[in-house]
C-alpha positions in Angstrom: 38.1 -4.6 -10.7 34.2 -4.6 -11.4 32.1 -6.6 -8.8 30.8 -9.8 -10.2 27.2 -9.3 -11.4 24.5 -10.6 -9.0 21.7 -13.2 -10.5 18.4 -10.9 -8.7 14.7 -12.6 -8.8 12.1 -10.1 -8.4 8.4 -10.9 -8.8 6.0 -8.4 -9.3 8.3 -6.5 -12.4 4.9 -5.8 -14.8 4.6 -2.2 -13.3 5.4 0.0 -10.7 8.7 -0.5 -8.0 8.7 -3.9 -9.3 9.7 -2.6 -12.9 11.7 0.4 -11.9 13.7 -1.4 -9.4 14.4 -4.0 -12.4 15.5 -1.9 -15.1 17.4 -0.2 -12.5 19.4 -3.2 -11.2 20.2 -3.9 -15.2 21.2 -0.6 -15.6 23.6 -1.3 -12.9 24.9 -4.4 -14.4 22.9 -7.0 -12.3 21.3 -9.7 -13.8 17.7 -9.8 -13.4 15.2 -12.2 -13.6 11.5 -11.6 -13.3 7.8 -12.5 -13.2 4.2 -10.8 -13.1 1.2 -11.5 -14.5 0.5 -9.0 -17.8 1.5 -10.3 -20.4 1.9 -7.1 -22.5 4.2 -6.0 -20.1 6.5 -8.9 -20.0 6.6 -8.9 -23.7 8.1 -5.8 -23.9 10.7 -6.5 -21.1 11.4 -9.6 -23.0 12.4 -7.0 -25.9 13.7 -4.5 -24.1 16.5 -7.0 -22.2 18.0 -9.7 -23.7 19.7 -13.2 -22.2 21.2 -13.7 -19.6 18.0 -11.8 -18.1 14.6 -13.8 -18.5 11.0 -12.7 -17.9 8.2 -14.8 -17.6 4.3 -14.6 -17.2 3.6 -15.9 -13.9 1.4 -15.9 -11.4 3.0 -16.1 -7.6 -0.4 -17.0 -6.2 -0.1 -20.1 -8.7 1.7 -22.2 -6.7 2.2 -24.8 -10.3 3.1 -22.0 -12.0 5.6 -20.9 -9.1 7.5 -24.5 -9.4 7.7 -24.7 -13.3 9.2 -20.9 -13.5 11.5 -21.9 -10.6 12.3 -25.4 -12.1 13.1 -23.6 -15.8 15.4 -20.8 -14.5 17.6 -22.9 -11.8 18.3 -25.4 -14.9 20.0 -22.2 -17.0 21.1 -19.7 -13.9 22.2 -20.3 -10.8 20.5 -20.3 -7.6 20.1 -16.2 -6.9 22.4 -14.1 -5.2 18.8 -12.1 -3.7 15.3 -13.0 -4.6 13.3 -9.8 -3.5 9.0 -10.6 -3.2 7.5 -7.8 -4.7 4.4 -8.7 -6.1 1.5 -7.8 -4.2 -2.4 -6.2 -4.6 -4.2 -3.6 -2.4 -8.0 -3.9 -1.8 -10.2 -1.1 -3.2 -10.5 1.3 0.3 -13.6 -0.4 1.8 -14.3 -1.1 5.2 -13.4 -4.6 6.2 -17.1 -5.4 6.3 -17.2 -4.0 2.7 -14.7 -6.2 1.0 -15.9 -8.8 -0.8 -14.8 -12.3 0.2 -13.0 -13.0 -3.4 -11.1 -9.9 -3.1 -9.8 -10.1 0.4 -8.8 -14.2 -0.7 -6.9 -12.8 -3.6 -5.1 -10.3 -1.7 -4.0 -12.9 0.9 -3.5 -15.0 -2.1 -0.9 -12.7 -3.7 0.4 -10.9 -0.6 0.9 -13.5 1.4 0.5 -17.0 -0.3 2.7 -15.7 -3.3 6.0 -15.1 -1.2 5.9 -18.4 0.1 5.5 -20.0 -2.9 8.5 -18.5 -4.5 10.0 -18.8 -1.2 9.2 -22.9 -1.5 10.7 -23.5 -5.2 13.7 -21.6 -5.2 15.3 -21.1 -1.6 16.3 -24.7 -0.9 18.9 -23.7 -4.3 20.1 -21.1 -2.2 20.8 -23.5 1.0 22.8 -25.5 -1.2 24.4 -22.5 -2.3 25.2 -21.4 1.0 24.6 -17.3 0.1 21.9 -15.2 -0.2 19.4 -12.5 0.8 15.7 -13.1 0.6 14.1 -9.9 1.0 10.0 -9.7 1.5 8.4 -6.8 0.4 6.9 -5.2 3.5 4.9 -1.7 4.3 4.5 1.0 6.3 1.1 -0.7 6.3 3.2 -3.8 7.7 4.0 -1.6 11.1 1.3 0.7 11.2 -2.4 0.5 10.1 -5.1 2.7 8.4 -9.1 1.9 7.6 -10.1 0.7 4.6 -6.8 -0.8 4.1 -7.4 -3.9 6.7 -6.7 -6.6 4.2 -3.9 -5.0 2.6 -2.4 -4.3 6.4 -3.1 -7.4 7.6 -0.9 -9.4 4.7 1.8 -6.9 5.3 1.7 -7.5 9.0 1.9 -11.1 8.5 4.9 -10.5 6.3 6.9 -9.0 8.8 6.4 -11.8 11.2 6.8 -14.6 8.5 9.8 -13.2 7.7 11.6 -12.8 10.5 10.5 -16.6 11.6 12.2 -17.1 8.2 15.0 -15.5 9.3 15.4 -17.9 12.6 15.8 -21.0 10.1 17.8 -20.2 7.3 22.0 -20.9 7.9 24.7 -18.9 8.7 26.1 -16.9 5.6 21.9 -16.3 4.6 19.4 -13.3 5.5 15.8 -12.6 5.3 14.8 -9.4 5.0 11.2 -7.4 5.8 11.7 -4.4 4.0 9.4 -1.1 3.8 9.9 1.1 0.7 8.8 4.2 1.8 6.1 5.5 -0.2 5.9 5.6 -3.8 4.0 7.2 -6.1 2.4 4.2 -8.2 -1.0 3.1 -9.2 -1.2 1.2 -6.2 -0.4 4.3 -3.9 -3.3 6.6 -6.3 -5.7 3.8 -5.1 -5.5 5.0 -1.6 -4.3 8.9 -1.8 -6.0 9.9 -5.1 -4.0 13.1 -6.3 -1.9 13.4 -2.7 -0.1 10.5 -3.9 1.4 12.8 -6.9 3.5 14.8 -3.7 5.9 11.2 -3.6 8.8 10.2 -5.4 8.1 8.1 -8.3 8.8 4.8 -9.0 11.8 5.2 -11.5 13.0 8.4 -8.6 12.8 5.4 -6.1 14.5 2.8 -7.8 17.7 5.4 -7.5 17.6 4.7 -4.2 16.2 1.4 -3.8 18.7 -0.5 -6.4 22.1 0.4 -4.1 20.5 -0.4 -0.8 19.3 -3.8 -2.1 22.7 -4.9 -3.2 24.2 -4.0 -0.2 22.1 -6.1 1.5 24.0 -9.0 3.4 23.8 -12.1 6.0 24.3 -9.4 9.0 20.6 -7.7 7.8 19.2 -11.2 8.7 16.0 -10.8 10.3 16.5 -6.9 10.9 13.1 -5.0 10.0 14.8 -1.8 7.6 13.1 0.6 5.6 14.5 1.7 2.0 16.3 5.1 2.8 
């Protein structure tokens, strides 16, 4: 007998992991919903998948926005099975010193502020529940560092510690997950590498991998740091 479908929120699905990862979890039967911020882009994941998935322009560093998306979908779905926080922006490579003051605020903004506002609006569903995963999308960035990538490291760094204090509250029969992808060939990744990036999996490659290891995901990962592999 088939597994039972798993309701999956995933922000960040305009482009890149955050897409492939989607359409792969679909592909696989899972139920998906999903946010980001391009309109175009939702519109034609709005085509391309029908109810009982939803996709919705939203922004995660909108904490408003965060609660009305979060209010809609628990009224027609139930509380999620695994919420992964995807979204996230990389500053352009810059010294520290270099990076204006609006762009590191809207990297902490997404990077960090986002995850806790999805975190805010639909985790206290999931209490009630009494199940589910909350994976945080970490980086090697998040264990490591590299100049003219301080902003960018330091969100990720503070991800991996938020989560795992996350991790300390939640109850028995929930986990909270920092999770490093690997590295992916996407735009974000051409930012930084320029053409080397092209000698990485891709995004859709990834999602191969990704997909199975997410669902597999359970209450004994709780608080454990793991890398996608």
């Amino acid at each position: 007998m088939a597994a039972a479908a798993k309701t999956i929120v995933i922000t960040g699905v305009s482009r890149g992991c955050g897409r492939a990862v989607a359409q792969e979890l679909i592909r696989r039967g899972q139920v998906v919903i999903g946010c980001g911020r391009s309109e175009p882009d939702i519109a034609a994941l709005q085509r391309q998948f029908s109810t009982p998935h939803d996709f919705a322009v939203v922004d995660v560093a909108d904490e408003a926005q965060v609660g009305a998306w979060a209010k809609r979908i628990l009224e027609t779905h139930e509380a999620p099975d695994l919420l992964v926080n995807n979204a996230a922006l990389i500053n352009r490579n810059a010294p520290l010193w270099d990076v204006p003051a609006r762009e590191f605020s809207d990297v902490i903004d997404v990077n960090l502020k986002g995850p806790v506002n999805v975190i805010r609006h639909f985790v206290p569903a999931m209490i009630r529940r009494g199940r589910g995963v909350i994976v945080n999308i970490s980086s090697g960035w998040g264990r490591s560092t590299a100049r003219d990538v301080a902003p960018y490291c330091a969100t990720k760094w503070g991800i991996e510690g938020l989560t795992r204090a996350l991790a300390e509250e939640l109850p028995p029969g929930m986990a909270a997950v920092p999770l490093n992808p690997g590295i992916i060939n996407t735009e974000m990744l051409r930012s930084c590498f320029g053409g080397s990036a092209d000698g990485y999996p891709t995004a859709e490659e990834w999602a191969q991998v990704a997909a199975p290891f997410l669902l597999k995901l359970n209450a004994a990962d709780n608080g454990r740091p793991l890398t996608v592999g």
